[in-house]
C-alpha positions in Angstrom: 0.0 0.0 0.0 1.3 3.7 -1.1 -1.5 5.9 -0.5 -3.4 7.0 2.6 -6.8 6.1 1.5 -5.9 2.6 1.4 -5.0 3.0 4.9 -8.3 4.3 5.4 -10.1 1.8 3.7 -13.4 0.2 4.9 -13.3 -2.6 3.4 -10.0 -3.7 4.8 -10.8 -2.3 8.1 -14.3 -4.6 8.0 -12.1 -7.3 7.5 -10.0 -7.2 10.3 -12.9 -6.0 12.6 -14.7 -9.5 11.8 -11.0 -11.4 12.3 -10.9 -9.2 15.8 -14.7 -10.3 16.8 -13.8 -14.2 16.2 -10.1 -14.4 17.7 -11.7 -12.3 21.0 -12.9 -14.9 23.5 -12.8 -13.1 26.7 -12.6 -9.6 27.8 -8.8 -7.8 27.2 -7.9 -4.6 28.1 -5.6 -2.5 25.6 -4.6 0.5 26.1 -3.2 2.8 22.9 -0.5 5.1 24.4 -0.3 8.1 22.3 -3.3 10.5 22.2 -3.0 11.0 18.1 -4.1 7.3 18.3 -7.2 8.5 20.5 -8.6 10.8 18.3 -8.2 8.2 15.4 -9.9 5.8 17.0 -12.8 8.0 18.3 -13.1 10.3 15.4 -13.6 6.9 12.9 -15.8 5.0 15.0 -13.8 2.2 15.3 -14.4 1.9 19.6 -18.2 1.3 18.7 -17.1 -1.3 16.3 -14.9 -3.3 18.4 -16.4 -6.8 20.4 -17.4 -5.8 23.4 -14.9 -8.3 25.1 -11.9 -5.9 23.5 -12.1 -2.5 25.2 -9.5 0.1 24.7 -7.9 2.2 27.6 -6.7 5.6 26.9 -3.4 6.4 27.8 -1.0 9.5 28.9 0.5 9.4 25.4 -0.6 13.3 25.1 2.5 15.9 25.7 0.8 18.8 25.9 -1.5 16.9 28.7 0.9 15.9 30.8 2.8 19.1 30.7 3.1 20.6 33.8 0.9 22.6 35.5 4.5 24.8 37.0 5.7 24.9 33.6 2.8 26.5 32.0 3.0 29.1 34.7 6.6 29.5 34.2 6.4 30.7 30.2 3.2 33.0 31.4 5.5 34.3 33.5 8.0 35.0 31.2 5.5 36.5 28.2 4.3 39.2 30.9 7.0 39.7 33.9 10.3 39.5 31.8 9.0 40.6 28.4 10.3 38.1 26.6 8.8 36.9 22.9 7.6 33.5 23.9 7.2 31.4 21.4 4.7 27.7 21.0 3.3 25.5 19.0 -0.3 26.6 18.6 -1.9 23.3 21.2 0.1 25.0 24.0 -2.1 28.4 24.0 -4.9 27.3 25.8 -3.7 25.0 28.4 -4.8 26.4 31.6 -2.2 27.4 34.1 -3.0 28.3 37.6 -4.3 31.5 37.0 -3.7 32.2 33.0 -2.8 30.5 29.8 -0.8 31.6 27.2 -3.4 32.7 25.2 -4.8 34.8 28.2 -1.2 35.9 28.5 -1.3 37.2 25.0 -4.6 39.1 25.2 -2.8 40.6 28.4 -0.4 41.8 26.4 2.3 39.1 25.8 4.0 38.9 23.6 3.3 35.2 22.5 4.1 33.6 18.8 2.7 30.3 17.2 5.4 28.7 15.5 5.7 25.7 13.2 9.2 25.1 14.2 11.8 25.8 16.9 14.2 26.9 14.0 12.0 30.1 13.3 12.5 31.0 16.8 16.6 30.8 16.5 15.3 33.5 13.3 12.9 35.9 16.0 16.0 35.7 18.0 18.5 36.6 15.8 16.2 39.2 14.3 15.8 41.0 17.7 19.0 40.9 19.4 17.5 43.3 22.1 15.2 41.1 23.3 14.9 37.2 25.2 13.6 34.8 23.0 12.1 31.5 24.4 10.8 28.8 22.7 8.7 26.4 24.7 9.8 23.1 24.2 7.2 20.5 24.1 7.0 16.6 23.2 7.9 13.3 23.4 10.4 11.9 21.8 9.4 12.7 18.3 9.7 16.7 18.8 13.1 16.4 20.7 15.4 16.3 17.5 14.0 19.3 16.2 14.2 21.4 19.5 18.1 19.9 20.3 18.9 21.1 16.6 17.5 24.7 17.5 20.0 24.6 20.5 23.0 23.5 18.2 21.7 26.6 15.6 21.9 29.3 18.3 25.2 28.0 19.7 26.9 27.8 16.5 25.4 31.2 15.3 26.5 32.7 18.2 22.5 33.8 19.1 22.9 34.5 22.9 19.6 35.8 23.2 18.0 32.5 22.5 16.6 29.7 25.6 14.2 27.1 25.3 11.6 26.5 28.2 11.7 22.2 28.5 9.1 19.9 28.9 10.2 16.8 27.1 8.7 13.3 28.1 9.7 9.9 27.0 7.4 7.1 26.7 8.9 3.8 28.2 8.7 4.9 31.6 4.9 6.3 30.9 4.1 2.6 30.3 6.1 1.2 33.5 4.7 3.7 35.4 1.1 2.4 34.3 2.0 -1.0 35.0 3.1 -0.3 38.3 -0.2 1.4 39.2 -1.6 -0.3 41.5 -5.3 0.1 39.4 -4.0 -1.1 36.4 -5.6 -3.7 34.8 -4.0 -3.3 31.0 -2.6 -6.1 29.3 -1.6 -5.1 26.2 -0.3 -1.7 24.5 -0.6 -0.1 21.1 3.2 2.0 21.2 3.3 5.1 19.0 4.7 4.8 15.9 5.8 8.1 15.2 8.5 7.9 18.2 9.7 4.4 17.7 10.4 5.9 14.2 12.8 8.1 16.0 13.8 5.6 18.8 13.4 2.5 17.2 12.3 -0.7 19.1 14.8 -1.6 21.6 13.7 0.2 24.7 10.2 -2.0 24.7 11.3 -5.0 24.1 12.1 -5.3 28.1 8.9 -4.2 28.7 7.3 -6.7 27.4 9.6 -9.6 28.9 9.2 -7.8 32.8 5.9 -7.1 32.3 4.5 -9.8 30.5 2.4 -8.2 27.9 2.2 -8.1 24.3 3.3 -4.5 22.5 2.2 -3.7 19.1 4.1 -0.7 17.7 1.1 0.9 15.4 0.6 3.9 13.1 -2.7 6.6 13.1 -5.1 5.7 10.5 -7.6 3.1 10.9 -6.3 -0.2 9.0 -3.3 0.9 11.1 -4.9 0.9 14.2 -7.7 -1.9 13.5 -4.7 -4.1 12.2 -2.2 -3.7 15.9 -5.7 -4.4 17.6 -6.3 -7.7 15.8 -2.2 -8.8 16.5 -2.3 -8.1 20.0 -6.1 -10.1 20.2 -4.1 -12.8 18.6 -1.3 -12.6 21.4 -3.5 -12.5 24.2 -5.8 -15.0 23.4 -2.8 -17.5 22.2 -0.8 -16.8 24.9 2.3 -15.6 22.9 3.7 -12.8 24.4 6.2 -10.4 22.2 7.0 -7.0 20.6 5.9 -6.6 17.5 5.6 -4.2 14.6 3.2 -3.1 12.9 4.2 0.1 11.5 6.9 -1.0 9.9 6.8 1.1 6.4 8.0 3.9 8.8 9.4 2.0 12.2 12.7 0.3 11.2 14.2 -1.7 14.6 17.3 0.9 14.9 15.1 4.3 14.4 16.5 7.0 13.1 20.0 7.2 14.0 20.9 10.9 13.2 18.0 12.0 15.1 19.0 10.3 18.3 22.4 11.7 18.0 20.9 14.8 17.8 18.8 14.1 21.1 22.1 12.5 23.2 24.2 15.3 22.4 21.6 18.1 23.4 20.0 16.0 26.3 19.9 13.9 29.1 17.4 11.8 30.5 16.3 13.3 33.8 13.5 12.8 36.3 10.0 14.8 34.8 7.0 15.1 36.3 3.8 14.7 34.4 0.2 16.7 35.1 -2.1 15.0 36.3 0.0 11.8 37.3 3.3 13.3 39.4 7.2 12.3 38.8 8.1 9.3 37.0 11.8 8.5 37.6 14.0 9.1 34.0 10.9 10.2 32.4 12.3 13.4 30.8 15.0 15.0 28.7 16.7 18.4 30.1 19.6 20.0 28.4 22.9 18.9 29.1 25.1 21.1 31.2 26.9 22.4 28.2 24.0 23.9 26.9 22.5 25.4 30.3 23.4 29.1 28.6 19.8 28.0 26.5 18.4 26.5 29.0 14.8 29.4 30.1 14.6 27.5 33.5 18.2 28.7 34.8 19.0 31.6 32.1 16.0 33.8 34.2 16.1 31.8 37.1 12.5 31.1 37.6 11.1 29.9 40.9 7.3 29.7 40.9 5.6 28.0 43.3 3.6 24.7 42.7 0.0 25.3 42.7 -2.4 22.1 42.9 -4.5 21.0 40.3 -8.0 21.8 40.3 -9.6 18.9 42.7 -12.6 19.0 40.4 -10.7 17.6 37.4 -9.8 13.9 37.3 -7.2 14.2 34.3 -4.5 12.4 35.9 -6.9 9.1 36.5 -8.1 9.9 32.6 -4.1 9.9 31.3 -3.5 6.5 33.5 -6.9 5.0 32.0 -8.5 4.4 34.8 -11.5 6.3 34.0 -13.1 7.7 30.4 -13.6 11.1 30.0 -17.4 11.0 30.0 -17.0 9.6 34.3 -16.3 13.3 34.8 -18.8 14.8 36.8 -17.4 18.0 35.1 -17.2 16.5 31.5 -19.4 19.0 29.2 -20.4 21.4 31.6 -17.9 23.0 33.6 -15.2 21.7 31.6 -15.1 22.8 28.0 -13.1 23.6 25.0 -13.8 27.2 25.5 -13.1 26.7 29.4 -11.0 23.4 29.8 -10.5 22.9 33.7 -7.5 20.1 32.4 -5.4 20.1 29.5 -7.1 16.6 27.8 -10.0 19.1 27.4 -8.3 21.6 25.2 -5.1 19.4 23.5 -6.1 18.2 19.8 -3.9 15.4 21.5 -6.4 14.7 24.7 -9.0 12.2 25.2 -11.4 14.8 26.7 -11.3 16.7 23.8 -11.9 13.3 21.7 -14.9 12.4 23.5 -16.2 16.0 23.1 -16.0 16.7 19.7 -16.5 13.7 18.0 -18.0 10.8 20.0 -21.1 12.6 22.9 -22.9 9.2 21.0 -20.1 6.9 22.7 -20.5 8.5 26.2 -24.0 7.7 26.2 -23.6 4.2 24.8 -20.8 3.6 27.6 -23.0 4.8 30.6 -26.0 3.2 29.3 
């Protein structure tokens, strides 16, 4: 297959929805990781579709989500109190802080950019030597090459005026850290495919062997996603437990080798902690001491104090699947789009959002 509407094709995705409802004998619980996997699967329909015995389990796989809730104050902070040109992708405006997002920041006055790449902002900065320049640097593993590279830019182009605000998460550790929850009950995982095509396969491989659960590397559209359901159905129910790969037009078992150069010279794996779910050990990337001369956190020397999340918002059991969106009391009525209480509200990454937008028919047919 070349094209992407044979990897939206109904009549293949039919297919392997009838081979899924005859392998599944008993109930199995699968969680997707990434949220870009989340929307697909809500947006097409395919949960309704699925046996009821298979039920998929929404995981943390959503950066913006899980970004901190210190962080986002932190860059607010910096648009308004220390004038700098902050600079985002466009999903980061309207993830509430404590007491302002950036797009509130911006209406205040802020002066906040949307950017398609970190490399323009290397560009704002060189273009306005008078003034700080901050690019906040969100993702997982897939958006780290790109950010490391804007490091390596300003450094060798001598642009001093240049920092980038960090918030990179890696996925492994997401998926030990749901294992070790003491309410987990997944037993299989669809990984991302879009970071193992930077990272290739070898950090899940343990996974499965400690864990004991099948891991089916996927892409985004729905023979994709229909397809890694019906492989890891087959494991489960056959009681053949391995990594396998079915993405693997783009996933090759090394990755992308110049990308992760990129990454290991720029980062380091540190400690992160995630909204909604607190620190996971070796979680995160944060620039190497080299680069700390780019690095927002220490160039202003930030302290802002860590607020609590809204007690009204169960994100954090919603990101370790332990409950659907919809089992918000708040879910459509205090919590929108135009007034998320929780980033999976407002991320075209978050489960919320999914469930809002494109699936108010699956909430009802879940509660009924």
């Amino acid at each position: 297959m070349k094209y992407i509407s044979e990897y939206r094709d109904a009549d293949l995705v039919a297919r392997y929805l009838e081979e899924i409802h005859r392998a599944a004998t008993q109930p199995w619980a699968i969680m997707e990781v990434c949220g870009g996997q989340t929307h697909s699967l809500v947006k097409n329909g395919i949960l309704q579709m699925l046996p009821e015995q298979v039920r998929m389990v929404h995981g943390p796989g959503c950066p913006v989500c899980v970004t901190p809730l210190n962080l986002i104050d932190k860059a607010v902070y910096l648009a308004l109190e220390k004038g700098a040109i902050l600079c985002s992708f466009g999903d980061m405006l309207r993830v509430p802080g404590s007491s302002h997002s950036l797009l509130e920041a911006k209406a205040a006055g802020g002066d906040v950019r949307i950017l398609y790449s970190p490399l323009e902002a290397v560009k704002i900065a060189r273009e306005n030597p008078g003034r700080e320049v901050v690019f906040f640097a969100v993702g997982f593993e897939t958006t780290a090459p790109a950010n490391a590279l804007s490091v390596l830019h300003a450094q060798r182009a001598g642009v001093a005026n240049y920092s980038i605000l960090t918030s990179h998460v890696i996925v492994p550790p997401a998926i030990e850290a749901v294992m070790n929850d003491p309410d987990s009950n997944i037993q299989g995982f669809l990984a991302a495919g879009h970071v193992c095509a930077i990272m290739g396969l070898e950090e899940y491989g343990p996974l499965v062997q400690r864990y004991h659960i099948p891991i089916v590397v996927t892409g985004f559209e729905p023979v994709d996603l229909v397809q890694g359901i019906l492989m890891t159905v087959r494991q489960l129910e056959q009681g053949i437990i391995k990594l396998e790969n079915q993405y693997a037009r783009v996933v090759k078992p090394e990755g992308n080798p110049e990308a992760r150069k990129v990454i290991g010279q720029v980062f380091r794996i540190s400690d992160r902690e995630w909204r909604g779910i607190g620190n996971i050990p070796l979680s995160g990337y944060e620039l190497r001491p080299e680069f700390a001369a780019y690095d927002a956190s220490l160039k202003f020397d930030i302290d802002i104090p860590h607020t609590p999340e809204s007690k009204e918002c169960i994100a954090g059991q919603v990101l370790k699947g332990i409950k659907k969106p919809h089992e918000c009391p708040q879910f459509g009525k205090k919590c929108t789009p135009q007034h998320p209480m929780g980033a999976p509200m407002v991320s075209s990454e978050g489960a919320c959002a999914a469930y809002y937008h494109f699936s108010q028919a699956l909430a009802d047919t879940e509660t009924a």
